[in-house]
Structure formats: structure tokens, C-alpha cells
C-alpha positions in Angstrom: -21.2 25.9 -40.8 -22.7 23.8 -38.4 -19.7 22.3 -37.2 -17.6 25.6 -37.1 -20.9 26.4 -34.6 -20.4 23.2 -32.7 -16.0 24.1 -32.3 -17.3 27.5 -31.2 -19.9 26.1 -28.7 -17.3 23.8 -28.0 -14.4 26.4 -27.1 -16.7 28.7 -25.3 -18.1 25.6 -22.7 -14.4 24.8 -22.2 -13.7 29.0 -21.6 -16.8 28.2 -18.9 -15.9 25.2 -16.8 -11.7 26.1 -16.7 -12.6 29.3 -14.6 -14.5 26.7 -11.9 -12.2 23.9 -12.1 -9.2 26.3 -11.1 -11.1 27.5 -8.7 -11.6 24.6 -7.5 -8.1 23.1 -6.9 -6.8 26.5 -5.9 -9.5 25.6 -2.9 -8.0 22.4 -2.0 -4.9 23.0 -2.9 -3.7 25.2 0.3 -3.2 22.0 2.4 -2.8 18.1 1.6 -1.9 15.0 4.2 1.2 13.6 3.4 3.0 10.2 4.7 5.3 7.7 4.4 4.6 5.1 2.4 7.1 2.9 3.1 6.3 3.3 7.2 2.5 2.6 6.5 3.6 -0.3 4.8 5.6 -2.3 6.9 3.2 -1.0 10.3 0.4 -2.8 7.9 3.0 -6.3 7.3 3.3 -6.0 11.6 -0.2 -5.5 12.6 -1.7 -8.7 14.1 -4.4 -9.1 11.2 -1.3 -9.5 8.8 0.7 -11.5 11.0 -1.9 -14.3 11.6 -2.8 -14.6 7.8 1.2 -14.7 7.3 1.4 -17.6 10.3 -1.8 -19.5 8.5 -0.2 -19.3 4.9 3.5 -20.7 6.5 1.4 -23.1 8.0 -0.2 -24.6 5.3 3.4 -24.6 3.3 4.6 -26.2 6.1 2.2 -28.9 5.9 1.9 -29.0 2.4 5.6 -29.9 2.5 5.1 -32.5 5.2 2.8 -34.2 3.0 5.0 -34.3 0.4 2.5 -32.1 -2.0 5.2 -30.9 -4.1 2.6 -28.8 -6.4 1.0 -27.3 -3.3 4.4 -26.3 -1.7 5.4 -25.1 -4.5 2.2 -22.8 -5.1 2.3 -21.6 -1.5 6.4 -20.8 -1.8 5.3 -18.3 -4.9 2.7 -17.0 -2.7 4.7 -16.0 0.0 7.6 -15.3 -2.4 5.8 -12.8 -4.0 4.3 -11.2 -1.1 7.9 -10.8 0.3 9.1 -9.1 -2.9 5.9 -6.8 -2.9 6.8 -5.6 0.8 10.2 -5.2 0.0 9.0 -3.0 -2.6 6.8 -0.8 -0.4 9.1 -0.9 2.4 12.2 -0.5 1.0 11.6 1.7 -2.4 8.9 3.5 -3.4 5.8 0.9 -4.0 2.7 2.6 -3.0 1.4 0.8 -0.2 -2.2 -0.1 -1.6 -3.1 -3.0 0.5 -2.7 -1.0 3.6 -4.6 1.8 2.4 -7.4 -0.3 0.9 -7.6 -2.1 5.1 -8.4 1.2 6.4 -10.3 2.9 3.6 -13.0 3.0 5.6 -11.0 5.6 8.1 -9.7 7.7 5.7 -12.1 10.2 5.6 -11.4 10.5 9.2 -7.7 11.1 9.0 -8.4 14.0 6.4 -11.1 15.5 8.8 -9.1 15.4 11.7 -5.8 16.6 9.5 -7.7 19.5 7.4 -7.0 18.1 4.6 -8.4 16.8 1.1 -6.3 14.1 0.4 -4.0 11.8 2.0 -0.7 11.6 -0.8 2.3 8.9 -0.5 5.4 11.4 0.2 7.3 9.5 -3.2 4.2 9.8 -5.2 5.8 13.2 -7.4 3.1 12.6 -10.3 -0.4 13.3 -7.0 2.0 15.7 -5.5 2.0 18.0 -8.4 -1.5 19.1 -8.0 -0.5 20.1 -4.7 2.1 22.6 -5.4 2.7 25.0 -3.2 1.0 23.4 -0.7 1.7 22.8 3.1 2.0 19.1 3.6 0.8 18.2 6.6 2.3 14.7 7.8 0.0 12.2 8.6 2.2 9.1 8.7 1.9 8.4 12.4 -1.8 8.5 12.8 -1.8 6.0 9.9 0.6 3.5 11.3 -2.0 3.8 14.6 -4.5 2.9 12.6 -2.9 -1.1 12.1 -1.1 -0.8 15.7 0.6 0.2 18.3 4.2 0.2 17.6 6.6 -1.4 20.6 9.9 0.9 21.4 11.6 -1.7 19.0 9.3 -1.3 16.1 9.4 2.8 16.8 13.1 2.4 16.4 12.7 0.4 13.2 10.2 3.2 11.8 12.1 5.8 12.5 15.2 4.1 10.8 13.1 3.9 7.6 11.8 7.4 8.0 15.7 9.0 8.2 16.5 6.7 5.3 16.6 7.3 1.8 13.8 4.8 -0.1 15.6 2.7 -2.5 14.9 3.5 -6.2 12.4 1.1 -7.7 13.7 -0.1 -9.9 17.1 -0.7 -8.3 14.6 -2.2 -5.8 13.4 -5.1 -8.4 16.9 -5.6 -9.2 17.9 -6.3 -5.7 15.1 -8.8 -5.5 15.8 -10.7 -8.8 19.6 -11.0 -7.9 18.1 -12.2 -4.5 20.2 -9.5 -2.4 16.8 -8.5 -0.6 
């Protein structure tokens, strides 16, 4: 008895709190900020605080290979191996571009004031997207890749080459990388 109580309580709190929680994302779900990922990615790899740490970590490969550290060439080749596939990834496919985002967390909050909207949302990310149905998608992609630098008429060429192309699937992406064709 008591547990047929408890299912009962159970239902009728669940009944309670789906009413509210629609309610809810019906309220933010009239407009989200939408962008690029691939575009915030590779304004993040051009920005000047990426560009020195790349310079210092060829640097110290460079040295380490000078030296004849074979261990410590070979740890710094992975490095910069691996962050060459990652960006490739993010600028090429579909790779949410995390490591950008996480630089400018801290403006965020900002972007979605000045936008009017709730959330930021990578364009490719379908699975976030889906709680936005119906939504209008405001583009914030721009104001993002402002927020690492200021793009020369080369790199705004470059940008808007990735923005009129079609992202490569991912995991055609990683095959590309392993064959060593990107």
C-alpha cells in the first residue's frame, strides 16, 4: 500500500513540474544565437594569444631538435600534431570548437544580452538545436570571431570561404587525417 501511495505521489509531482518545465522552454525557446563553429574556430587558432603559444611550442621543438633531444622532439611533434588534427577537425568538419569558447566564457553572457538570446548553439550541433525548434536563429558568428580579433581583408576572405562551404563529415574528417590528406 505504501508504495502504490509513493508511485501515486510520485506520478502526481511529475503531472506538477512538466506543466512548468514546458513552460519554461516554450519561454526561451522563441529565439537562440546561432554560429559557426568552424569560423569561431579557426578566428580562435589566428588570434595573437594562439599564435604566440603556437610560435613558443615550435620553438621549443625547434630547439629540442637542435639539441638532439630525440624524446623531447618527439613529445613536442605529438603535441603540435595533435593540435593540428584537433583544428582540422573544428575547422574543417563539425568538432565543436570548445577551446575557443572556454577563452571567452567570460563574454558570453554578453553576446546573449546584446543578441536576445538564451543560448549561444554551434550551427552543426543537431542534438542542442533540437530544443530550439521552431526557433529564429539569430547568427552570432561574427561578433564571436571579434571577440579573438580583427580579421584582415584576407582572413575575411578565408571566413567567408568556410562559411559558403559545406563542413566536412567527421568522421570522413578523421579519415582524412589518419591517411594524412589534411
Amino acid at each position: 500500500m505504501k508504495l502504490k501511495l509513493a508511485v501515486i505521489w510520485l506520478w502526481l509531482g511529475c503531472l506538477a513540474v512538466n506543466p512548468v518545465r514546458a513552460a519554461e522552454t516554450n519561454a526561451v525557446a522563441g529565439r537562440v544565437g546561432v554560429y559557426d563553429s568552424r569560423v569561431v574556430a579557426y578566428a580562435w587558432f589566428c588570434s595573437d594569444t594562439q599564435q604566440t603559444k603556437l610560435k613558443k611550442e615550435m620553438a621549443a621543438a625547434r630547439a629540442a631538435k637542435q639539441s638532439g633531444d630525440e624524446a623531447k622532439l618527439k613529445e613536442y611533434s605529438a603535441a603540435l600534431r595533435a593540435k593540428q588534427d584537433q583544428m582540422h577537425r573544428e575547422v574543417f568538419s563539425t568538432a565543436p570548437a570548445d577551446e575557443a569558447l572556454r577563452e571567452i566564457r567570460g563574454r558570453i553572457p554578453e553576446f546573449e544580452k546584446t543578441a536576445g538570446v538564451p543560448d549561444l548553439v554551434s550551427k552543426w550541433d543537431e542534438l542542442s538545436l533540437n530544443h530550439y525548434k521552431g526557433a529564429e536563429k539569430v547568427d552570432v558568428t561574427d561578433k564571436l570571431v571579434r571577440a579573438f580579433f580583427n580579421p584582415t581583408d584576407k582572413q575575411l576572405k578565408v571566413i567567408e570561404g568556410i562559411k559558403k562551404s559545406d563542413p566536412i563529415p567527421l568522421e570522413k574528417c578523421n579519415d582524412l587525417i589518419r591517411e594524412g590528406k589534411i
